[in-house]
Backbone as CSV, one residue per row, in Angstrom:
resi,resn,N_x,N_y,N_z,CA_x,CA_y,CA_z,C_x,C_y,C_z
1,UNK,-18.952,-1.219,-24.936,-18.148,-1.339,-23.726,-18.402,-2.664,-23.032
2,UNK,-19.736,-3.206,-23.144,-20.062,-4.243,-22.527,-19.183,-5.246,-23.048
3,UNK,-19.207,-5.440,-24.201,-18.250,-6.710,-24.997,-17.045,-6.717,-24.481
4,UNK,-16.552,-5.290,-24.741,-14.905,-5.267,-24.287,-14.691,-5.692,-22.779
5,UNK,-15.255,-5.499,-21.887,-15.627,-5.752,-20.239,-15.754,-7.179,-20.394
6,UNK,-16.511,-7.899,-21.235,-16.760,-9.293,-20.970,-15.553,-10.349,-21.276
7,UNK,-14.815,-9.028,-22.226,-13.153,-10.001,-22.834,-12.336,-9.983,-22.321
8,UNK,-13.013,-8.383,-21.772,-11.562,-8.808,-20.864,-11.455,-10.124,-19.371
9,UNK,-12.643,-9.403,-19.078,-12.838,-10.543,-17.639,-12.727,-11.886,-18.754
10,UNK,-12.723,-12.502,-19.654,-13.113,-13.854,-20.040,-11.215,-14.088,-19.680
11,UNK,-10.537,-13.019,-20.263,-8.934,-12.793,-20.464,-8.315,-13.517,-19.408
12,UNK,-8.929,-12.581,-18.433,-7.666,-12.503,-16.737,-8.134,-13.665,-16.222
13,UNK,-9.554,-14.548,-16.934,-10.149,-15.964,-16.292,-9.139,-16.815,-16.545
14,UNK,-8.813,-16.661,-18.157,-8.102,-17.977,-18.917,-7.011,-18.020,-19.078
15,UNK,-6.160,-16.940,-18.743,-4.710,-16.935,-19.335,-3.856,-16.617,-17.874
16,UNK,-2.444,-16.673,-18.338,-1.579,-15.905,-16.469,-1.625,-14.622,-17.506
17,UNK,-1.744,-13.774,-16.296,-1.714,-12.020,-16.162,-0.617,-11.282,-15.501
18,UNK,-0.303,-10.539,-15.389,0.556,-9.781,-14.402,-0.382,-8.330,-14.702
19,UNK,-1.058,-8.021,-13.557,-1.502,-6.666,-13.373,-0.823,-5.740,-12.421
20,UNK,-1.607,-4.502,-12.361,-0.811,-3.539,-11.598,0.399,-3.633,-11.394
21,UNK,1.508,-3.338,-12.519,2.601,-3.075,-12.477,3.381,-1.451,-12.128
22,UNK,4.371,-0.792,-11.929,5.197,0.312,-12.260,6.218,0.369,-12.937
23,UNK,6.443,1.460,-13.489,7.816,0.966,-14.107,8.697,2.238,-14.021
24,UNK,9.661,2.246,-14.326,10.741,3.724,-14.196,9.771,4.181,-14.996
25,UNK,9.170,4.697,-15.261,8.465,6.086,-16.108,7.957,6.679,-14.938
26,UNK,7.902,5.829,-13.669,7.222,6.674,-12.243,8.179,6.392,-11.591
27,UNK,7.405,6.093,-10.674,8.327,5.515,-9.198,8.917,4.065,-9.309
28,UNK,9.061,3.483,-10.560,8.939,1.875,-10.855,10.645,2.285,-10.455
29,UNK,11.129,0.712,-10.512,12.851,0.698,-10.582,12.924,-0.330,-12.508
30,UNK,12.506,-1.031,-12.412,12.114,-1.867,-13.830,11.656,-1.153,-14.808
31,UNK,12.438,-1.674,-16.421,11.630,-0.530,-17.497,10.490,-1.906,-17.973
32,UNK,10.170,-1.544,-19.162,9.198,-2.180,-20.243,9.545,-3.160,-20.643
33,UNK,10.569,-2.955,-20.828,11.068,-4.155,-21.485,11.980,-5.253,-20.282
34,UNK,11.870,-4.541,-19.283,12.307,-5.912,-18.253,10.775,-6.742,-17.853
35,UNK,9.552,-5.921,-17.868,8.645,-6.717,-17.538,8.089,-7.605,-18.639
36,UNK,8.462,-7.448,-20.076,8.304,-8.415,-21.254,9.368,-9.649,-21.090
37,UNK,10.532,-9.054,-20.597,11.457,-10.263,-20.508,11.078,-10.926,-19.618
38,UNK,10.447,-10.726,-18.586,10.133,-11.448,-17.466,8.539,-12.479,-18.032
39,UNK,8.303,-11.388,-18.445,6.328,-12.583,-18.673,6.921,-13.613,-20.025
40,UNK,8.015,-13.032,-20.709,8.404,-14.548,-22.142,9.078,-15.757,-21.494
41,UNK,9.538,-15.577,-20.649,10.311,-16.573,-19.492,9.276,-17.149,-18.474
42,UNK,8.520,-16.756,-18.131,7.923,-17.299,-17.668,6.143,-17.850,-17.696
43,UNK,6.132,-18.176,-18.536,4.874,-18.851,-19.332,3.480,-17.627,-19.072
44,UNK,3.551,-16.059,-18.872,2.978,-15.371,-18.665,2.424,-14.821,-20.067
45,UNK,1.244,-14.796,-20.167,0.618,-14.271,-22.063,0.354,-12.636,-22.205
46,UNK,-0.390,-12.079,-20.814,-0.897,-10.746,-20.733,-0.443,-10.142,-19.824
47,UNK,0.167,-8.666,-20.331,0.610,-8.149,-19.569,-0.493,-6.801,-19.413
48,UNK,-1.161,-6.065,-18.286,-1.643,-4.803,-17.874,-1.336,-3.992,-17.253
49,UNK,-0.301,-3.094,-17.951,0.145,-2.018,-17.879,-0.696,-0.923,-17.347
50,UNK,-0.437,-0.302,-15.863,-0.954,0.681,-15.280,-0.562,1.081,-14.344
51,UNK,0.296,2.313,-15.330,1.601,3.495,-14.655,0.460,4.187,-13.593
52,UNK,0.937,4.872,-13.097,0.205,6.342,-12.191,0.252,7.326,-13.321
53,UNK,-0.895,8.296,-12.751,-1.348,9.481,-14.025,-1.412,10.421,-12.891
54,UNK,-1.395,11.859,-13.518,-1.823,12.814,-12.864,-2.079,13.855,-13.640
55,UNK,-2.809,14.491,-13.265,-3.616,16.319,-14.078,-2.450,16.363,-14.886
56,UNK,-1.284,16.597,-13.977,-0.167,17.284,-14.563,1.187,15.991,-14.387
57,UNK,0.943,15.516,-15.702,2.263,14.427,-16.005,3.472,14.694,-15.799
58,UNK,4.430,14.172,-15.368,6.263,14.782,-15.600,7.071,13.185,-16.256
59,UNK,5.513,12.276,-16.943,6.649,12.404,-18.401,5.511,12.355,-19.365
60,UNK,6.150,11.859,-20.995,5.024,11.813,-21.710,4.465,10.580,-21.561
61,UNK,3.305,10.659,-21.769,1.910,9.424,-22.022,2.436,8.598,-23.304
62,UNK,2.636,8.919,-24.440,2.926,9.055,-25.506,4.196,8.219,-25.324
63,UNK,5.403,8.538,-25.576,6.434,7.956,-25.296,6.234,6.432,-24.333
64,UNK,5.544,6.495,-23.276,5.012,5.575,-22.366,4.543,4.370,-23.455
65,UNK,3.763,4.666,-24.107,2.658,3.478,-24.703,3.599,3.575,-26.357
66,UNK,4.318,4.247,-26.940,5.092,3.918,-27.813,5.989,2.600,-27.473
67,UNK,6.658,2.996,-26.216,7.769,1.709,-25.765,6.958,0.558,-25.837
68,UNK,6.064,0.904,-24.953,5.351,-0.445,-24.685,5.169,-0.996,-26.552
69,UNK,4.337,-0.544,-27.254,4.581,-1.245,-28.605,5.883,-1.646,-29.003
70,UNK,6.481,-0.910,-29.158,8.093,-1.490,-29.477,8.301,-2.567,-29.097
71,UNK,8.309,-2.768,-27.555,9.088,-4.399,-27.039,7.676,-5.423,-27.540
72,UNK,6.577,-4.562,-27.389,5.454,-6.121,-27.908,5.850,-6.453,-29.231
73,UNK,6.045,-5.674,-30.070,6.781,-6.330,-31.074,7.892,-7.179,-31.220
74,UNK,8.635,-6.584,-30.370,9.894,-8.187,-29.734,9.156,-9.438,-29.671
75,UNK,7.950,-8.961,-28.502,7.733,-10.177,-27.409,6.154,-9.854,-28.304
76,UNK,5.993,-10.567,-29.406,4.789,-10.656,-30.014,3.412,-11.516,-29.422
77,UNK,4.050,-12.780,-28.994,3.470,-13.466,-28.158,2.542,-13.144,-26.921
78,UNK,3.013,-12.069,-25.901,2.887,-11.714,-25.057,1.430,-10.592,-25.681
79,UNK,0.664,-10.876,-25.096,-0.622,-9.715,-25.562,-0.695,-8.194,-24.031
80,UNK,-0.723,-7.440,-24.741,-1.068,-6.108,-23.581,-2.128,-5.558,-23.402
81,UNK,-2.763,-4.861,-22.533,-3.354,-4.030,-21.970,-3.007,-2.384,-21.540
82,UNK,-2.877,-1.529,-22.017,-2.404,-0.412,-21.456,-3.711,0.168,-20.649
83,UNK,-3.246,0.551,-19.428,-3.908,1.501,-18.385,-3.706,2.105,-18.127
84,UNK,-4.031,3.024,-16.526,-3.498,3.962,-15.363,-4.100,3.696,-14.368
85,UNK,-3.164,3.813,-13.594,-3.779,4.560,-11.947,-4.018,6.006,-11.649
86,UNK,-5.126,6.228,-11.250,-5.236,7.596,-11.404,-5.823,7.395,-9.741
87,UNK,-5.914,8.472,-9.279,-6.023,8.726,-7.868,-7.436,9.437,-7.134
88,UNK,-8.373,8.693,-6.521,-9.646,9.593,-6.631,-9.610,10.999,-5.333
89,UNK,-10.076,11.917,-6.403,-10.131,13.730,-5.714,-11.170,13.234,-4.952
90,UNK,-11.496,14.850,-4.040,-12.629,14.951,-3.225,-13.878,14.871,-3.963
91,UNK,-15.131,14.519,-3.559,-15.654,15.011,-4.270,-16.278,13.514,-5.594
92,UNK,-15.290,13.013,-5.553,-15.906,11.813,-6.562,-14.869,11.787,-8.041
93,UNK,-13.976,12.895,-8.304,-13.243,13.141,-9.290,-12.152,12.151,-9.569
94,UNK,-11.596,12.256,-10.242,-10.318,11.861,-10.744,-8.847,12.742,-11.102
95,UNK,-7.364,12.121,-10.435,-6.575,13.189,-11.052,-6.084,12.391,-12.138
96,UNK,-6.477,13.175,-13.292,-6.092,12.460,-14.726,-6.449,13.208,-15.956
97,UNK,-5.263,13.358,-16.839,-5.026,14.253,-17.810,-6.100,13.497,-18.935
98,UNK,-7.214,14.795,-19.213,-8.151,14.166,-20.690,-7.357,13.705,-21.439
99,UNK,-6.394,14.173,-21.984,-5.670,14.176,-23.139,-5.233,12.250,-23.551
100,UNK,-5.030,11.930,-22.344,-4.780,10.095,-22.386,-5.725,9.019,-22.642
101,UNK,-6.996,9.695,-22.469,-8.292,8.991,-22.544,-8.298,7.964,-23.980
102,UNK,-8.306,8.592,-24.840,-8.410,8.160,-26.199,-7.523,6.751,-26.265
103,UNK,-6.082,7.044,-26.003,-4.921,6.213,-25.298,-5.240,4.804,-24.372
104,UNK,-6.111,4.485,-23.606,-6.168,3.921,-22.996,-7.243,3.098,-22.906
105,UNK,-6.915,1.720,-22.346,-8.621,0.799,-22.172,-8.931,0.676,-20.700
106,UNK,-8.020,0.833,-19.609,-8.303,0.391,-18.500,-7.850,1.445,-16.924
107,UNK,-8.928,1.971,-16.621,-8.887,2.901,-15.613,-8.665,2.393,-13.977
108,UNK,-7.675,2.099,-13.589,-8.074,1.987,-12.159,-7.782,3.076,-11.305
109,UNK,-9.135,2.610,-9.884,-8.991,3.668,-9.213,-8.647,3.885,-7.861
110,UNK,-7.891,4.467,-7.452,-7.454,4.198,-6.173,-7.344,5.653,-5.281
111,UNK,-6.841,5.151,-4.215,-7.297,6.221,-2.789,-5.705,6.521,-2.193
112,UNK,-5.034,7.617,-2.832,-3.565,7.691,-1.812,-4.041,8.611,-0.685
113,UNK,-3.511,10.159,-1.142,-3.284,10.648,-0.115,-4.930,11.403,-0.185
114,UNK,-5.664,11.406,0.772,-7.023,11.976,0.918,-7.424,12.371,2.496
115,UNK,-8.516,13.747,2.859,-8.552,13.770,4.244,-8.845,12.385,4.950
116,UNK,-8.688,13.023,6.161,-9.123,11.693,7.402,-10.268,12.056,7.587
117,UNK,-11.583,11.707,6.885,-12.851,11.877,6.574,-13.318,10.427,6.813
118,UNK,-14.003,9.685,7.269,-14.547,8.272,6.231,-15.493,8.884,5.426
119,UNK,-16.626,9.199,6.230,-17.576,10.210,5.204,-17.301,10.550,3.960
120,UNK,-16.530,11.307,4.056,-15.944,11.900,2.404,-15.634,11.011,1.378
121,UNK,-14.587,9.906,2.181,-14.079,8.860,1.430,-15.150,8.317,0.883
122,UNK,-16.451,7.694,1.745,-17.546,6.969,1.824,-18.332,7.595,0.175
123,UNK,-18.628,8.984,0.639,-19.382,9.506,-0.434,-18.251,9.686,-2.297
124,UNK,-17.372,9.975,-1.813,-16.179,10.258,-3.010,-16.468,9.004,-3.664
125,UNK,-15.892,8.060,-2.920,-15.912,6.870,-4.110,-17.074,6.092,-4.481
126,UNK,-18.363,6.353,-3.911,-19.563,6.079,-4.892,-20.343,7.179,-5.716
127,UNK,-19.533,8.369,-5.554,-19.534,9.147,-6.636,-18.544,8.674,-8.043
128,UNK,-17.558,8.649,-7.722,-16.604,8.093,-8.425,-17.320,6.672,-9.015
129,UNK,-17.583,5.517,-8.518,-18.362,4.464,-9.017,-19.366,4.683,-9.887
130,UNK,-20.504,5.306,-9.663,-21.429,5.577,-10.290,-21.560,6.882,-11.993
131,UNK,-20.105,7.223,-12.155,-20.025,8.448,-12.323,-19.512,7.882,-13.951
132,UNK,-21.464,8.497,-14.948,-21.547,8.504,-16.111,-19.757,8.469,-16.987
133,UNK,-19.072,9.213,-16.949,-17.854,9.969,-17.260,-16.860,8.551,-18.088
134,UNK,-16.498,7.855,-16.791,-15.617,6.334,-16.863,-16.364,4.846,-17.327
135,UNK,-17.838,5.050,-17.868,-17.819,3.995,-17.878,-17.646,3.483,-19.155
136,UNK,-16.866,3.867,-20.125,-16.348,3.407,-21.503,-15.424,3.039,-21.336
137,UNK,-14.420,3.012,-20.626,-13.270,1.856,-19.706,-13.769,0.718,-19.197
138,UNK,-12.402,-0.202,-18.808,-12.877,-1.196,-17.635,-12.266,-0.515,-16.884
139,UNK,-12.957,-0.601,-15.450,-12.700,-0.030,-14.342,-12.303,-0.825,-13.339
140,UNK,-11.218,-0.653,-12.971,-10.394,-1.471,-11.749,-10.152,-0.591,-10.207
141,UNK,-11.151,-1.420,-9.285,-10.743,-0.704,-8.325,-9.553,-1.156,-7.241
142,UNK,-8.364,-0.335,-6.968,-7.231,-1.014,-6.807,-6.782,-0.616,-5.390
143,UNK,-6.417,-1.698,-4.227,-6.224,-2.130,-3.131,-7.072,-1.614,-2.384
144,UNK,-8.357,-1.993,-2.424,-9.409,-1.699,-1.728,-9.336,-1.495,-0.614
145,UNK,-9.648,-0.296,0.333,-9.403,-0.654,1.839,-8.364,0.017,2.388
146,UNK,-7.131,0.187,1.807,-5.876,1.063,1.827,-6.336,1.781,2.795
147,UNK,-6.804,2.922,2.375,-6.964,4.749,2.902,-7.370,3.888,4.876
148,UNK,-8.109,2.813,5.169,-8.804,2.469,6.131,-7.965,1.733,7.154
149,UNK,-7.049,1.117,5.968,-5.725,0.719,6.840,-5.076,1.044,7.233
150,UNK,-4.810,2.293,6.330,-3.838,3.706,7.053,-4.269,4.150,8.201
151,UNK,-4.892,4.351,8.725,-5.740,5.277,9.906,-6.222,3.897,11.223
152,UNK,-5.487,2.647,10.600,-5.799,1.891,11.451,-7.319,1.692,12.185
153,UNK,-8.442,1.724,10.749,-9.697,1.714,11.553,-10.717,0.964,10.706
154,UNK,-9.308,-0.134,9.475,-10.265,-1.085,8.816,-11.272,-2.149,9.484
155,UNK,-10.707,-2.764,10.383,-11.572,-3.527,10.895,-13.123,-3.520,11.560
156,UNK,-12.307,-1.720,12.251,-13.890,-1.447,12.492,-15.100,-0.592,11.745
157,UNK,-14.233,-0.492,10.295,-14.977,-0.404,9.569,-15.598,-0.981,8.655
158,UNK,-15.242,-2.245,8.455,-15.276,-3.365,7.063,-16.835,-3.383,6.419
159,UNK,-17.869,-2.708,7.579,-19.304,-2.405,6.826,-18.966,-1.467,5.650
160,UNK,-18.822,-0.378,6.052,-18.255,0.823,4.808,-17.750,0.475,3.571
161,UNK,-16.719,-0.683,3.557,-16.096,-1.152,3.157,-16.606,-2.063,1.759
162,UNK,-17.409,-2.658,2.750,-18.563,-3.904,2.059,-19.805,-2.835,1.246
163,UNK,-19.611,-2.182,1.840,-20.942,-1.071,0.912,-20.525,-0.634,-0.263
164,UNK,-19.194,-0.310,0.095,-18.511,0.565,-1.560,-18.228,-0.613,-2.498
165,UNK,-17.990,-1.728,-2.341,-17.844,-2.902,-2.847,-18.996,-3.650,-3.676
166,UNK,-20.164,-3.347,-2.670,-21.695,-3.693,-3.186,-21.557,-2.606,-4.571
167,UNK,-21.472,-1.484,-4.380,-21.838,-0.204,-5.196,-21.251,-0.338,-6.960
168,UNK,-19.343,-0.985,-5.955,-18.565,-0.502,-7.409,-19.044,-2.771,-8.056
169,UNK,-19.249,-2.907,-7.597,-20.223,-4.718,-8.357,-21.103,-4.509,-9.404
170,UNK,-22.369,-3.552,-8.336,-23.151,-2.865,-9.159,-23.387,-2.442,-10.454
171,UNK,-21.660,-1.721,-10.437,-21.760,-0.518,-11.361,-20.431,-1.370,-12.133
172,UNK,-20.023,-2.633,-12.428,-19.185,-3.377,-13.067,-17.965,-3.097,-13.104
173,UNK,-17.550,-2.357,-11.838,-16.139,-2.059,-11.173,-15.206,-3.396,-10.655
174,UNK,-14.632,-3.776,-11.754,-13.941,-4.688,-10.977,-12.873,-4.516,-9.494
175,UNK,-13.094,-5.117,-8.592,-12.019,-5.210,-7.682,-10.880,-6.397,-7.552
176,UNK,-10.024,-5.082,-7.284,-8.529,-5.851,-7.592,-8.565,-6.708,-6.078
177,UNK,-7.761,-8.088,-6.359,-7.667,-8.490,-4.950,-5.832,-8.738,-4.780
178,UNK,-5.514,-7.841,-4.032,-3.890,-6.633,-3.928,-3.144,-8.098,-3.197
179,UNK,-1.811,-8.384,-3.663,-1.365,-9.194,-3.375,-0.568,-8.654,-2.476
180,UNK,0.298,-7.631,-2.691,1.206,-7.168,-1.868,0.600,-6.825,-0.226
181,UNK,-0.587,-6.190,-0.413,-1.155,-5.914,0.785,-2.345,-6.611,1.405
182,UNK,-2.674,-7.464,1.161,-3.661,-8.127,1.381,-4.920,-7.911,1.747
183,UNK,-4.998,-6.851,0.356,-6.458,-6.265,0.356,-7.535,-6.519,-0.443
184,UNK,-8.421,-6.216,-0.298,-9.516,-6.132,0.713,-9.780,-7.593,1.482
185,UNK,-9.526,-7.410,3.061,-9.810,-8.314,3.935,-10.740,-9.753,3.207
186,UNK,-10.680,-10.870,3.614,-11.080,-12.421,3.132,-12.525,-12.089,2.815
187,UNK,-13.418,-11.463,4.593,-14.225,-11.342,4.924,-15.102,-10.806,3.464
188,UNK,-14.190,-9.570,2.900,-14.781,-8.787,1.802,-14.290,-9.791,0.514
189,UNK,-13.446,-10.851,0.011,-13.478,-11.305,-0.732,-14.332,-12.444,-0.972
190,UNK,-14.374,-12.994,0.313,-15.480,-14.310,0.373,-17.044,-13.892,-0.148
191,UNK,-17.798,-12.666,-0.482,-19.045,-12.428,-1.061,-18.514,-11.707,-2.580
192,UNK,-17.737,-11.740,-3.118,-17.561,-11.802,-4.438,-17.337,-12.556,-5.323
193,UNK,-18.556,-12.638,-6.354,-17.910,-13.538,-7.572,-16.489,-13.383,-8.365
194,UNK,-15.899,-14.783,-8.719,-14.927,-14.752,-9.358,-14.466,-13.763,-10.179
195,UNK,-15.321,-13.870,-10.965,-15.288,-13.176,-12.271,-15.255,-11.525,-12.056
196,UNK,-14.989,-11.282,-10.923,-15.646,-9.421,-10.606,-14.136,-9.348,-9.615
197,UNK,-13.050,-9.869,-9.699,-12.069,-10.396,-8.879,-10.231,-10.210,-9.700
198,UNK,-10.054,-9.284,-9.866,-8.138,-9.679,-10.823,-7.392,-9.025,-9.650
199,UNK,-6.316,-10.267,-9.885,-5.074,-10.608,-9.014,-4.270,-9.493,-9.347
200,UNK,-3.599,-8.534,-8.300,-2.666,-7.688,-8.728,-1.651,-7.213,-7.968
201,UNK,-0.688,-7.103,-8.507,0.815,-7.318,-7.689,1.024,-6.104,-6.929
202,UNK,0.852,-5.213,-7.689,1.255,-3.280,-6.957,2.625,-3.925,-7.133
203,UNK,3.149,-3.846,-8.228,5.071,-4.138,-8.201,6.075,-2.975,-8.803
204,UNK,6.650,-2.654,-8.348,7.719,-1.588,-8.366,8.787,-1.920,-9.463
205,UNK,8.739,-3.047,-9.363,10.865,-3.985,-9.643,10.047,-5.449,-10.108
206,UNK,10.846,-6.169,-11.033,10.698,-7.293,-11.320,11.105,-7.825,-10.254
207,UNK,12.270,-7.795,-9.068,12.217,-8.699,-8.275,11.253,-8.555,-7.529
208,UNK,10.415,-7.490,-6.919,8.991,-7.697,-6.257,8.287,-8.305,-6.151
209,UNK,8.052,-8.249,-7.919,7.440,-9.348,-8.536,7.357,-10.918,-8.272
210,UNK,8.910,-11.226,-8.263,9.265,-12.316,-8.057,8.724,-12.801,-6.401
211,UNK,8.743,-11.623,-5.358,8.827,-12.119,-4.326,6.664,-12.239,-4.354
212,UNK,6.411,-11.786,-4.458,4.943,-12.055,-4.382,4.284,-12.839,-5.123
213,UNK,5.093,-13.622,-6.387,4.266,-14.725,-6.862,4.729,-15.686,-6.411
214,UNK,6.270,-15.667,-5.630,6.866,-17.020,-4.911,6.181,-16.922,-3.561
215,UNK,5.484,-15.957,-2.879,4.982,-15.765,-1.548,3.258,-16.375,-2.416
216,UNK,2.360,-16.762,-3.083,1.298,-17.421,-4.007,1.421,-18.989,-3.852
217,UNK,2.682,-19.504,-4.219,2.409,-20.809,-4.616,2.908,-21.556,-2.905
């Protein structure tokens, strides 16, 4: 796992990426093959694919990562990554079907809908960090800070913040630094190394896309 972790980070160092994408298989508006047409046009090499997952899927996994081969075979050039977003439970868990595991290299983890706890949150996701289970993936932790922004009480929490950050470093959790939302605060990006750091869109639609790498340069 270590090797694969080191290639990949060597990957998202050296090449353009497009991470955290969606696509119509969820809530995306864009299929698979609009986000291949988009990275061959535009001097983009790797694409990392990571739909949303849940216990209970409403489509197939299977079908999902078939397409995706299909158009890489079009777009040969273009190298992939298949992932998920999976959503962290109470408790430190994950909602995510075993059955995809085998399927996949790259786990990220993120915080939607969860109580108005910090506590819970606090303890959940360094359970989740630390937690034997995921660490044969790379682990992406994705728009850090979210759940804190919601409740309007990031700022005065950004210690908490900085702790779970220390934890998931620790434990070779990469954190995503969220373009769309501009997360996790400077404050929390300015004490991270590069290399522990991938750029990621949260994009719905290729034009999203478009608007957040033209909102970059």
């Amino acid at each position: 796992m270590r090797i694969f972790l080191e290639e990949f980070r060597k990957t998202i160092k050296c090449t353009n990426y497009i991470f955290h994408i969606h696509t119509d298989y969820t809530d995306g508006i864009s299929s698979i093959n609009d986000y291949f047409e988009y990275a061959s046009h535009n001097n983009i090499n790797v694409i990392i694919f990571t739909e949303h997952v849940r216990r209970n899927l409403k489509y197939d996994f299977d079908t999902f990562i078939e397409d995706i081969r299909d158009k890489n075979r079009r777009f040969a050039k273009v190298r992939t990554f298949i992932g998920c977003e999976a959503k962290l439970l109470l408790g430190g868990t994950l909602d995510i079907p075993i059955n995809i595991l085998s399927r996949i290299d790259i786990i990220c983890f993120a915080c939607h809908s969860f109580p108005q706890d910090v506590e819970l949150y606090r303890s959940s996701f360094k359970k989740l960090f630390v937690n034997e289970e995921w660490k044969d993936f790379v682990r992406i932790w994705v728009h850090p800070g979210r759940f804190l922004k919601k409740l309007n009480i990031l700022d005065k929490n950004l210690e908490i913040l900085q702790e779970l950050v220390n934890v998931a470093f620790s434990e070779d959790v990469i954190l995503e630094k969220n373009l769309k939302e501009d997360l996790p605060p400077l404050e929390i990006l300015e004490n991270m190394p590069s290399d522990n750091i991938i750029l990621g869109y949260d994009a719905h639609s290729i034009d999203e896309l478009k608007i957040i790498r033209k909102r970059m340069k």
